[in-house]
C-alpha positions as a printed Julia matrix, in Angstrom:
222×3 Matrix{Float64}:
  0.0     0.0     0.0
  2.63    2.45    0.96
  4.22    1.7    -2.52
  0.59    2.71   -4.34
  0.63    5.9    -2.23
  3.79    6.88   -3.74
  2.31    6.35   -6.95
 -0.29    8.29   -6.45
  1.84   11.25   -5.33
  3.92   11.25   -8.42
  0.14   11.01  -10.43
 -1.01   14.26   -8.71
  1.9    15.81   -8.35
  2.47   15.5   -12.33
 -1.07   16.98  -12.64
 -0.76   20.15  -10.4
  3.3    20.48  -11.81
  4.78   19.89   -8.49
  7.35   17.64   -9.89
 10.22   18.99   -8.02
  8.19   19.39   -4.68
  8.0    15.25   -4.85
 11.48   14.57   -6.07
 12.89   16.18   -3.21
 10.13   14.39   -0.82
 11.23   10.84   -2.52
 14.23   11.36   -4.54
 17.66   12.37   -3.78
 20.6    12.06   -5.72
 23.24    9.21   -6.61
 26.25    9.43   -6.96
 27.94   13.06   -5.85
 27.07   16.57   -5.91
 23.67   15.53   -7.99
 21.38   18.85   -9.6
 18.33   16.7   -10.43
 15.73   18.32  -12.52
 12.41   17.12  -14.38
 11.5    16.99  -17.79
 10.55   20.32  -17.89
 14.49   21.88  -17.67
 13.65   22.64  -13.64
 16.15   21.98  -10.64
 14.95   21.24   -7.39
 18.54   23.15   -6.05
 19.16   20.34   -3.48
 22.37   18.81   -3.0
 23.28   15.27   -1.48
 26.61   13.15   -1.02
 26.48    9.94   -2.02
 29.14    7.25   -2.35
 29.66    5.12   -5.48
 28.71    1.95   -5.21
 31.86   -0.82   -5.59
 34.08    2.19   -4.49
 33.8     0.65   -0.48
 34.86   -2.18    0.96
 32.07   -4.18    0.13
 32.15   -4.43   -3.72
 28.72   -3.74   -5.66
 27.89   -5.83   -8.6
 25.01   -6.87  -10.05
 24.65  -10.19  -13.44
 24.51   -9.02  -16.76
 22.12  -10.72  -19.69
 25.3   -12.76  -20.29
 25.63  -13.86  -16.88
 28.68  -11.93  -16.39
 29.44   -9.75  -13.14
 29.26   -5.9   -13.95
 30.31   -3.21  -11.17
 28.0    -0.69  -10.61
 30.87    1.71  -10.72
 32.48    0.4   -13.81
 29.23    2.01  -15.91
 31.04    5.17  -14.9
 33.28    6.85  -17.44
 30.32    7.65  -20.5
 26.82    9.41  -20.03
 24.24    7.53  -18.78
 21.14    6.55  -19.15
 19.21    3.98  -16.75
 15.81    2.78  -16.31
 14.39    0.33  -14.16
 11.26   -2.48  -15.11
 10.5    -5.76  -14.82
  9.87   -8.39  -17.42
  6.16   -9.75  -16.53
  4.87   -6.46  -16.07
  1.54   -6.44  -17.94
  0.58   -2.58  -17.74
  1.49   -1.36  -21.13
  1.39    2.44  -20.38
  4.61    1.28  -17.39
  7.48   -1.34  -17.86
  6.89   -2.12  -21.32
  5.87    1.78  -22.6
  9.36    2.78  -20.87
 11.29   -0.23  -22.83
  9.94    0.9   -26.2
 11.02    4.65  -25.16
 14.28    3.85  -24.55
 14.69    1.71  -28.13
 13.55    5.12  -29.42
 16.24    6.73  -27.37
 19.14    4.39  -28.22
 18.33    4.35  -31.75
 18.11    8.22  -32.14
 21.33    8.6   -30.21
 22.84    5.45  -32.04
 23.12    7.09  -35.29
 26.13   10.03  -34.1
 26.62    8.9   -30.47
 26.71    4.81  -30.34
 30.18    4.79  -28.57
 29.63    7.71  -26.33
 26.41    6.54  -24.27
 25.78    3.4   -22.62
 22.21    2.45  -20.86
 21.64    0.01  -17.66
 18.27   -1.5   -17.4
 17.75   -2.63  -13.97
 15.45   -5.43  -13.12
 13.02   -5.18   -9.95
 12.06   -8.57  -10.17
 15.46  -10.66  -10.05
 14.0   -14.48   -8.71
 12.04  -14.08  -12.04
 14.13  -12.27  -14.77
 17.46  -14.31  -14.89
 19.9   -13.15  -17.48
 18.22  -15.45  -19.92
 15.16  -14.02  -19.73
 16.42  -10.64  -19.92
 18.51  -11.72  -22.44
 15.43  -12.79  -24.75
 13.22   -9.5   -23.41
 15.72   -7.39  -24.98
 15.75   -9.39  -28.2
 11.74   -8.69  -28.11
 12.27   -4.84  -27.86
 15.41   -5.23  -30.43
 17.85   -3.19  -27.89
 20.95   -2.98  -29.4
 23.26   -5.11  -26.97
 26.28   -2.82  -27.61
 25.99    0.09  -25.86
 23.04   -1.52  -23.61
 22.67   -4.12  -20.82
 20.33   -5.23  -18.66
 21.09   -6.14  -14.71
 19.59   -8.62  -12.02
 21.66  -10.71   -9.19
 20.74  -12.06   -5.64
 17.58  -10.29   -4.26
 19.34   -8.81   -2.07
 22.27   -7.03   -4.22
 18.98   -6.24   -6.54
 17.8    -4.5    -3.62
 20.24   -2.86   -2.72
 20.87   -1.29   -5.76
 16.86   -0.24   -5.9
 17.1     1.35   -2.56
 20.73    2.67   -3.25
 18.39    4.4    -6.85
 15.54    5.95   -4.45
 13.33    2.91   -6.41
 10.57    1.58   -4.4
  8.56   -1.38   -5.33
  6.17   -4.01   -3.53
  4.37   -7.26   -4.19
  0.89   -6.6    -4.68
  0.37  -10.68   -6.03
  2.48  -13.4    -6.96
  4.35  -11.93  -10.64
  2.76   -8.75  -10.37
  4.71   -5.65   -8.7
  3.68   -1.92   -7.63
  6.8     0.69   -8.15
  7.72    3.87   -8.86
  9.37    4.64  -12.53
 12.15    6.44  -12.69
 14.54    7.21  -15.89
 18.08    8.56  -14.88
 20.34   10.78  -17.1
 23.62   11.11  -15.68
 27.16   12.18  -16.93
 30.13   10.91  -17.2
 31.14   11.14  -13.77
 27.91    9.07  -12.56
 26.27   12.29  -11.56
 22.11   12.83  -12.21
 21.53   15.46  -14.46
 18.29   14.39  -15.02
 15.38   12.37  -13.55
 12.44   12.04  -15.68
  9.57    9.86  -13.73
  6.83    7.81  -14.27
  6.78    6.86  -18.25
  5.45    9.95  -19.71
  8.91   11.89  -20.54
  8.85   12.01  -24.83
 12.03   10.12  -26.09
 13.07   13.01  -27.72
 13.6    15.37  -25.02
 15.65   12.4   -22.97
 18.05   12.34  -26.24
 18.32   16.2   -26.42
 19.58   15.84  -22.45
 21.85   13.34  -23.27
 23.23   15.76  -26.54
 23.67   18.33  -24.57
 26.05   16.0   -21.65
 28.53   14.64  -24.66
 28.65   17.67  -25.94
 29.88   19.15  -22.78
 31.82   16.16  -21.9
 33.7    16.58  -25.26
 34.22   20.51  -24.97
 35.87   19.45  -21.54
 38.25   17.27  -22.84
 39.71   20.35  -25.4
């Protein structure tokens, strides 16, 4: 129930534009000095430290599609983009509306920017969506497997990951889950520039954000 209410919040809040009043309520940021913002090119102006995740003593990694160990912190080093669904999710306008928005992404960015963006899918249901399944879900969606990969593991290094992401989800029924939606763009540094929620962000404006990062990134580097 507590997961619905959140829901709900990000429904009304989305309705009356108080975006940025919830994201600071239920959303903080990830990795450093975060500026999160919505869709809508606004910044909530709040500030958190957080530690990278397989920087500590207690090394973070999640399984890969190929069944291959992948650090959290090792998807540092290119912009960003990460999402988070899970594979038996039957609503269309959630898990499977965000996958086909971010085939639209990767394909509009794969055309000048293949090798300088990578995206994480992250699994909330991991007992269920073992890399093969994953594996064959992103062969439905036709993701492009190289700049893309999807991640599950033990429950519990699932959920810590979720919780480490502000990502909230509950078992309503055996197979069928209530969570939030969110869609992370972050630089190269693993640093949120962007959080667009729930699944009704337009592909378009998530590749302009992501544009705008490499080009930065690139004018950095001289």
């Amino acid at each position: 129930m507590r997961f619905l209410i959140i829901l709900l919040i990000f429904f009304f809040c989305s309705l009356f534009h108080l975006e940025n009043s919830c994201k600071e309520f239920l959303l903080s940021s990830v990795f450093a000095d975060e500026e999160i913002s919505g869709p809508q090119e606004k910044e909530t102006g709040t500030e958190e430290e957080v530690s990278v995740p397989g920087t500590s003593n207690n090394t973070f990694t999640l399984i890969n599609q190929n069944n291959e160990p992948v650090a959290l912190d090792s998807l540092i080093g290119k912009p960003l983009v990460m999402s988070f669904i899970y594979t038996r999710c039957s609503m269309p306008d959630m898990c499977p509306l965000i996958m086909k928005k971010i085939v639209q992404v990767q394909k509009g960015l794969n055309k000048d920017y293949k090798d300088k963006v990578f995206f994480a899918i992250v699994t909330l249901d991991p007992e269920y969506d073992t890399p093969k399944i994953l594996k064959e879900f992103g062969r439905y969606y036709r993701v492009d497997y190289h700049n893309l990969v999807f991640l599950t593991g033990k429950k519990d290094s699932v959920d810590y990951a979720l919780n480490h992401f502000r990502v909230f989800y509950e078992e309503e029924s055996p197979g069928v889950l209530s969570h939030t939606m969110e869609t992370l763009v972050m630089d190269e540094a693993g640093v949120i520039r962007k959080d667009f929620p729930a699944s009704f962000w337009k592909p378009e404006v998530v590749i302009e954000e992501v544009e705008k990062i490499i080009k930065k990134w690139e004018a950095s580097k001289g």
